[in-house]
Phi, psi and omega in degrees: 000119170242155207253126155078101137205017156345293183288331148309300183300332215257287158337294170284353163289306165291014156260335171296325197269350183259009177290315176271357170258018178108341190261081195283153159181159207269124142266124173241103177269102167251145192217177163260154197325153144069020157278012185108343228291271229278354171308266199345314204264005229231256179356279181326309187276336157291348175278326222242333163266355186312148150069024176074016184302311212239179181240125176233138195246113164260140190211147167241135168250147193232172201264014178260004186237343183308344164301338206257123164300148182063351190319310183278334164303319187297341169283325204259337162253070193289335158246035161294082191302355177290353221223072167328152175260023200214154179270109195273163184233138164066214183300357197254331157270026129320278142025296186254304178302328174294324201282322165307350182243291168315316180319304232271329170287355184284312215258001160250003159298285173354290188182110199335177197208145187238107170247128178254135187218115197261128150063072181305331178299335166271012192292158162253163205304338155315311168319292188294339189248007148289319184291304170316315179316320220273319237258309194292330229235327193298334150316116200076029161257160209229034202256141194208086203255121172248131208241176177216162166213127154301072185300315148333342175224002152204170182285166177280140176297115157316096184209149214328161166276357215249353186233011190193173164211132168298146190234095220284175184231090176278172200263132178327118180314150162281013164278325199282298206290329173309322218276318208270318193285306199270355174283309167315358181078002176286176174293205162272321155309304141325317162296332186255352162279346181270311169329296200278314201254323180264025172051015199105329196265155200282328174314327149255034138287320180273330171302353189245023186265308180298001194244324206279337186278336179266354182142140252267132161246182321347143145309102193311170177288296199295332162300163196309154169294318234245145184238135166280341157296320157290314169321300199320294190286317202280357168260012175276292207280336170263031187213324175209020151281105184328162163331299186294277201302326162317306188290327172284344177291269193352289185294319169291334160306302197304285178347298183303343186270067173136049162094123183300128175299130160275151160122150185334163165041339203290358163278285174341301181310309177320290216277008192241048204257336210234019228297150183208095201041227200291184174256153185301175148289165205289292170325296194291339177285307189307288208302351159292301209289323193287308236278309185253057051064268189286129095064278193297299170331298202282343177287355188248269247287312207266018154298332205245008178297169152231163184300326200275327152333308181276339171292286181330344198231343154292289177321297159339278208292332176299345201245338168294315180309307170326306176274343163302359231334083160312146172330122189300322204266328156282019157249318172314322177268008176254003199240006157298309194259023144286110220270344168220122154270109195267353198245179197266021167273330197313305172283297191317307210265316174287329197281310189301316194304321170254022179273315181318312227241317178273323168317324189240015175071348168277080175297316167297338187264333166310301180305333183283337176301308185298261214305354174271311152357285202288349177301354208230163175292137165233133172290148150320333182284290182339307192269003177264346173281244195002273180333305158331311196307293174327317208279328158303326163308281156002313200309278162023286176252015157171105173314298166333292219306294203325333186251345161287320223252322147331315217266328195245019173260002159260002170273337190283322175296128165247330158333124170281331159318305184305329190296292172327327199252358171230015179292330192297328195291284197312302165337315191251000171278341199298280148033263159310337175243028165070046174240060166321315201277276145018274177318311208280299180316329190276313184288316168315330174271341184261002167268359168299132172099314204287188179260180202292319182288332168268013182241327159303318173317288176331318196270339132353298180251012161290330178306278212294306162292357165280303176336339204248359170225111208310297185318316174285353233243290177329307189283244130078281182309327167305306200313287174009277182309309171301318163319301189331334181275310178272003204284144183304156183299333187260022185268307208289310201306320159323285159322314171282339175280339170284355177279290180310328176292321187281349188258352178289285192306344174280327180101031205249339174188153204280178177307319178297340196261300158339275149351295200288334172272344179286298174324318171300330182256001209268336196257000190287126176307143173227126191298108139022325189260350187219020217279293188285347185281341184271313175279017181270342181282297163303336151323301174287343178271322160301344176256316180300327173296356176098323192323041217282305172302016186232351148312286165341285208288332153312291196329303185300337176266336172259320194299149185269161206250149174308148020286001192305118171288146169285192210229090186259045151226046153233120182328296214277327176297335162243054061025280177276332160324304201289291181284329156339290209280339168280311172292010188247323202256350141293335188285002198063024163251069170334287185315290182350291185298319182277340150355278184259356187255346190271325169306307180292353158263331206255301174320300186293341198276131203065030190228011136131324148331064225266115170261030176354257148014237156355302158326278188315318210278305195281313183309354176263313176306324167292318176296356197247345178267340205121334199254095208270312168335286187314310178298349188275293160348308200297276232282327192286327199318311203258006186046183162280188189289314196075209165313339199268114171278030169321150158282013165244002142310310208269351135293308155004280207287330144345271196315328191263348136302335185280308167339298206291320185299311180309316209259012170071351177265116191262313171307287196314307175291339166315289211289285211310328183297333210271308171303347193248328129004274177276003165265338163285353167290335173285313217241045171046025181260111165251000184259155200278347189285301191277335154269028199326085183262354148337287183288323153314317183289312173309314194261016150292300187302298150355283187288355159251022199050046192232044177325309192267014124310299201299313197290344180278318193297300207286341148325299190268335140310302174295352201265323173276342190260024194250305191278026154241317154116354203253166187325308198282318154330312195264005186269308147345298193285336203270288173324291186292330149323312184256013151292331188276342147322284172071208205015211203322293184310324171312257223297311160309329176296326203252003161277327191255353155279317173300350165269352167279279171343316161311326178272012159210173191275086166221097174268311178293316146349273152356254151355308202260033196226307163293333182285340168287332172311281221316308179327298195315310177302326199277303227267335193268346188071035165219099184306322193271337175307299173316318144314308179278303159321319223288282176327305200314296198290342176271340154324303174327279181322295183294315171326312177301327186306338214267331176261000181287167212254146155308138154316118170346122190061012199290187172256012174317314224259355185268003198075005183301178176268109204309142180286144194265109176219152163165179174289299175333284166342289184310319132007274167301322167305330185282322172309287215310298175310319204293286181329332189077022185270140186261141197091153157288133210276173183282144168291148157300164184226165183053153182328002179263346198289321221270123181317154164326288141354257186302355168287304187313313203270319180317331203247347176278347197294293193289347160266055141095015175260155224238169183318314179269331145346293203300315186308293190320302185286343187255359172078038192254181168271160162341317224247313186292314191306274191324306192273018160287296170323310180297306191293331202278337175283349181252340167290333189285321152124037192262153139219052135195157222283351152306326164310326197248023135277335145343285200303304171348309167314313193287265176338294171331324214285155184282164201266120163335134173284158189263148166326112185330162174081000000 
């Protein structure tokens, strides 16, 4: 049945009827492959011959004969002896053509003649210039000469306009091809995969009725093999499709197989990529271009490739995109299907797609772009840059790689500068996979040679990787001291600052003194090389001072803000990781630490990459959130320590003391206070700011009744936490003094640690500091000081919740308000009850309610910026940004963000004075 050929059919019967009434004339029905022409002509000729009208003479021409003169005449005169085998020139094929027209009006005297003639375009040129004789001359012949033509593969034959007319074969409407699909009983769905795939033309339309009938394509392993829709192109293309049409179905699939190129003509170029005489039409390449598209299409075409075809039109189409400019990551992902990128845009084009692509969090396709990079020539310097790169992506996710692939991009350098400038990258992946000793050895060996500023740099920043080893980190320090009279101006801050970490940790000089030298240097030139290691020092020393936004904020300036992974083979970049992430979880910004530190943890875990440090942080944020399991999870990750004195074991063994205290197990928080003790004890740190593991251990030795242990520890914990000086220490230190006390005096440690406390951002401090207050006054009998403490401390507490990360599916992330939950609450709630205080105290209100946190996002809120601004400037998630917002709307008592520079506004103005009298 042929559909919408109306116009075909209806033409050539009025060219058969006026053949028989004497008047001969010529129909050339053309299309581009596979629109029917010979069904169409196959119709025609069964209509037009019924019943004996006509005499019918057939000739096909195929492309294995366009050579042979005449080929196509000898079919339609098969015993003419007239019909030379050589090509006459001038009059004598004149000659043979005249005499070839009469035989054919002699043998249509008889009885019209229907001459069908399939696919002219393969004809040879004798032939063709017999049909134009015939064409010219066929008037008043009774003769009815009907053609098929490939317009994709040759120009068209000319022929008169006065004796015939052409007929173009347009491609099936999507009514017809539904109206077809569904008479076969296929679905709708199934109608609109034959819609989409087969572009129209009927031939694969019907391959694709027949195939959707037998069952769902692609083909399941349990379904039939055989698909006909594929036979179809892929037997068009390898059996009787030209070079040319050949080579453009290739480039537009290829094209297609990874997103049709934008931009003006660049389709047009694609199908041009290869030229083999003329170029298609404009038309016929679009209408290709949708048809391969689809799936099915492109899965047939590039069936009938050969693998060196498709690399070749991937390289091509990759290097058109490239000068079009297009995205790096899209040329990069056609340079994929490359089997060497051998030219130098090439390694250009893959190395920018992946800084792009590690920019945006996608590590994997980054890496996958650089190796494919290091697959092509390269200058040596070039591929040891390349090789670095890589081997930083890598670390993360697989320590071995990451660190083979560092270890042979420094090997690759023979410059000793170049060595040198990249021994530090390998030095701090070593590091990271708990190869202290290693590290010191790599840097020590790449300093052979050099000149004095670099081997000072080196030696320097061997100080700063010796910390993760008690023994070297002591010797390390002496080197310091020695350095210290000569080290260059851009050396020394860096020198003072690890000198100053180690004398914090010794207990050699206060918080104020710390401080006063970090400052003094901060605006001071730092050699470039050693630019993040000064500021991972000074961070840390402004964060143990309480300093915490100015910690920050250092952290914030080097760190890249997510999904951008950091780069942990540079020491001061996990430096600052360590104070980001410490400083959110003094600040009481729960969500914060797990934000950002936990993806960078969950990545790494087991993959050879040790996070103490990182670890102990998210894991106290989850327990300090409520989720004691997760933090249990967490802390299992990094295994044991072994051999390795890093000072992030003895966080570790901290955090998981704390754990052990939250979960009531005291023997237990005991010992880790006691290990994590002796592990700052190797490396001379007696002071309480990063570990109090003193005052954990006292107020374990309480609950195990060894009070006057406790009362020596917690004596010598206050005495160091007196000389470094800041709120949180002695205030820490104050608390756990007066469990180990207990009467009176207990009640004065703990009137002057919550008034110490008050002055700095120690909120979790704080809370357990009251709660203990609140105990003491209500037990000593004065109930309402207790009770008023009590609240104090649940303001505290519910304020933190409003920062803690929502529970997995919680509703935070739905706008709901995070629910008030964590340990500290849970704490407090039991002081209330124990107490007797009645009711639930009020949650605070108004801007004094709104967490530090949720202060930030507020006020970028109320000067008009938007969730994602906020996100962007404060380095939060979407997700974070939204429950800030939620919880800051309900202290405020607002509900939209036009309200809250009002309230804002409001709440600032100084308070009326009260009326005379």
């Amino acid at each position: 049945m042929l559909v919408e050929r109306d116009e075909v059919l209806g033409t050539a019967a009025a060219a058969a009827a006026a053949a028989r009434a004497g008047e001969g004339r010529w129909v050339l029905l053309a299309s581009a492959a596979g629109m029917g022409r010979t069904a169409a002509l196959d119709a025609i000729v069964r209509r037009e011959s019924a019943g004996g009208a006509m005499r019918v003479a057939r000739a096909r021409c195929v492309p294995e004969e366009a050579g042979f003169p005449f080929a196509l005449v000898r079919q339609v005169f098969p015993d003419d002896v007239a019909v030379p085998f050589s090509a006459p020139a001038g009059p004598d094929e004149q000659l043979v053509l005249h005499r070839l027209v009469a035989c054919l009006a002699r043998s249509s005297a008889e009885r019209p003649v229907l001459l069908a003639v399939d696919d002219l375009h393969h004809a040879d040129e004798p032939s063709r210039r017999w049909i134009g004789y015939l064409a010219r001359r066929i008037t008043g012949l009774p003769v009815a000469l009907v053609l098929t033509e490939c317009l994709d593969q040759s120009e068209p034959t000319p022929l008169p306009p006065a004796t015939g007319t052409t007929v173009r074969l347009r491609s099936l409407g999507a009514p017809a091809v539904t109206r077809i699909a569904r008479a076969a009983g296929l679905t709708e769905e199934q109608a609109a995969t034959c819609v989409e795939a087969g572009a129209g033309i009927p031939a694969l339309v019907r391959a694709l009725v027949a195939d959707l009938g037998e069952g769902p394509l692609p083909r399941p392993p349990s379904g039939p093999a055989r698909s006909r829709y594929r036979e179809t192109i892929t037997g068009w293309l390898r059996h009787r499709a030209d070079p040319r049409s050949r080579h453009v179905c290739l480039a537009l699939a290829v094209a297609a197989d990874g997103g049709t190129p934008d931009g003006p003509g660049l389709l047009d170029q694609v199908a041009d990529l290869c030229p083999h005489g003329r170029p298609p039409s404009a038309r016929s390449v679009r209408r290709l271009g949708r048809m391969l598209r689809h799936p099915l299409a492109r899965e047939a075409v590039l069936a009938a490739a050969e693998p060196r075809e498709t690399a070749a039109l991937h390289a091509r189409i990759a290097r058109l995109l490239d000068e079009s400019g297009a995205p790096t990551t899209t040329v990069a992902s056609r340079l994929l299907r490359v089997d060497r990128p051998g030219e130098g845009w090439m390694a250009r084009s893959l190395a920018e797609a992946a800084e792009e692509a590690a920019g945006a969090g996608r590590v994997a396709e980054a890496t996958a772009y650089l190796r494919h990079a290091l697959s092509g020539p390269h200058p040596p310097d070039r591929r040891a840059d390349l090789t670095l790169r890589l081997g930083a992506l890598e670390l993360p996710h697989s320590a071995a790689a990451g660190i083979r692939r560092l270890r042979t991009g420094l090997e690759l350098h023979t410059d000793v500068r170049e060595r040198a400038a990249a021994a530090p990258a390998l030095s701090a992946a070593l590091v990271a996979g708990r190869r202290t000793d290693t590290a010191l050895r790599v840097l020590h060996q790449a300093s052979r040679g050099a000149d004095d500023e670099l081997v000072q740099v080196l030696q320097t920043l061997g100080a700063l990787i010796s910390s993760h080893d008690a023994a070297a980190w002591r010797s390390a320090v002496a080197r310091l001291h020695a350095l210290t009279p000569t080290a260059p101006v851009t050396i020394e801050p860096l020198v003072c600052g690890l000198i100053t970490e180690y004398e914090a940790g010794a207990g050699l000089c206060s918080a104020a003194e710390a401080v006063g030298r970090v400052r003094a240097r901060l605006a001071a030139p730092v050699d470039p090389r050693l630019r993040t290691a000064w500021l991972g020092s000074a961070a840390t020393l402004l964060q143990w001072a309480d300093h915490l936004p100015e910690a920050r904020a250092l952290a914030d300036a080097c760190l890249p803000a997510a999904p951008t992974p950091p780069d942990l083979t540079d020491a001061g970049v996990q430096c600052l990781l360590s104070v980001r992430a410490e400083a959110a979880l003094w600040a009481g910004d729960f969500s914060r630490v797990v934000a950002e530190n936990a993806p960078l943890v969950e990545a790494s875990a087991g993959q050879g990459v040790r996070l103490p440090h990182l670890v102990a942080m998210v894991a106290t944020a989850h327990a300090e959130a409520g989720r004691r399991s997760a933090a249990w999870e967490v802390l299992a990750g990094p295994g044991p320590s072994g051999a390795d004195s890093s000072w992030e074991w003895n966080e570790l063994r901290y955090a998981r003391a704390l754990l052990h205290a939250a979960d009531g197990n005291w023997a237990a928080a005991y010992e880790d206070h006691l290990a994590c003790g002796a592990g700052q004890a190797a490396r001379d740190f007696v002071s309480p700011v990063a570990t109090p593991w003193r005052s954990g251990a006292a107020l374990a030795l309480v609950r195990l009744g060894r009070r006057r242990e406790a009362r020596e520890l917690a004596e010598e914990e206050l005495r160091h936490a007196r000389t470094w000086g800041t709120p949180r220490t002695v205030g820490r230190a104050l608390r756990a003094h007066a469990a180990a006390v207990g009467g009176r005096s207990a009640l004065d440690s703990l009137t002057e640690a919550a008034e110490s406390l008050r002055s700095g951002p120690a909120p979790v401090e704080l809370a357990e500091t009251l709660v203990d207050l609140g105990r003491a006054h209500i037990e000593a009998g004065n109930g309402r000081k207790g009770r008023d403490a009590l609240r104090e401390a649940h303001a505290v507490a519910e304020r933190l919740c409003g920062t803690a990360a929502p529970a997995p599916g919680g509703g935070a992330g739905n706008g709901a308000p995070p629910v008030l939950a964590g340990r500290l609450l849970g704490v407090v709630e039991e002081a209330l009850r124990e107490g007797r205080v009645r009711g639930r105290p009020r949650a605070m209100t108004g801007s004094p309610a709104l967490t530090a946190a949720e202060r930030r996002v507020v006020e970028l809120a109320a000067a008009g910026h938007t969730n994602a601004h906020i996100s962007a400037a404060l380095h939060l998630t979407r997700r974070t940004v939204e429950t800030h917002l939620t919880s800051a709307y309900r202290k405020l008592g607002v509900t939209r963000r036009a309200q809250l520079a009002p309230v804002l506004a409001r709440e600032a103005e100084p308070a009326a004075p009260p009326p005379p009298g």
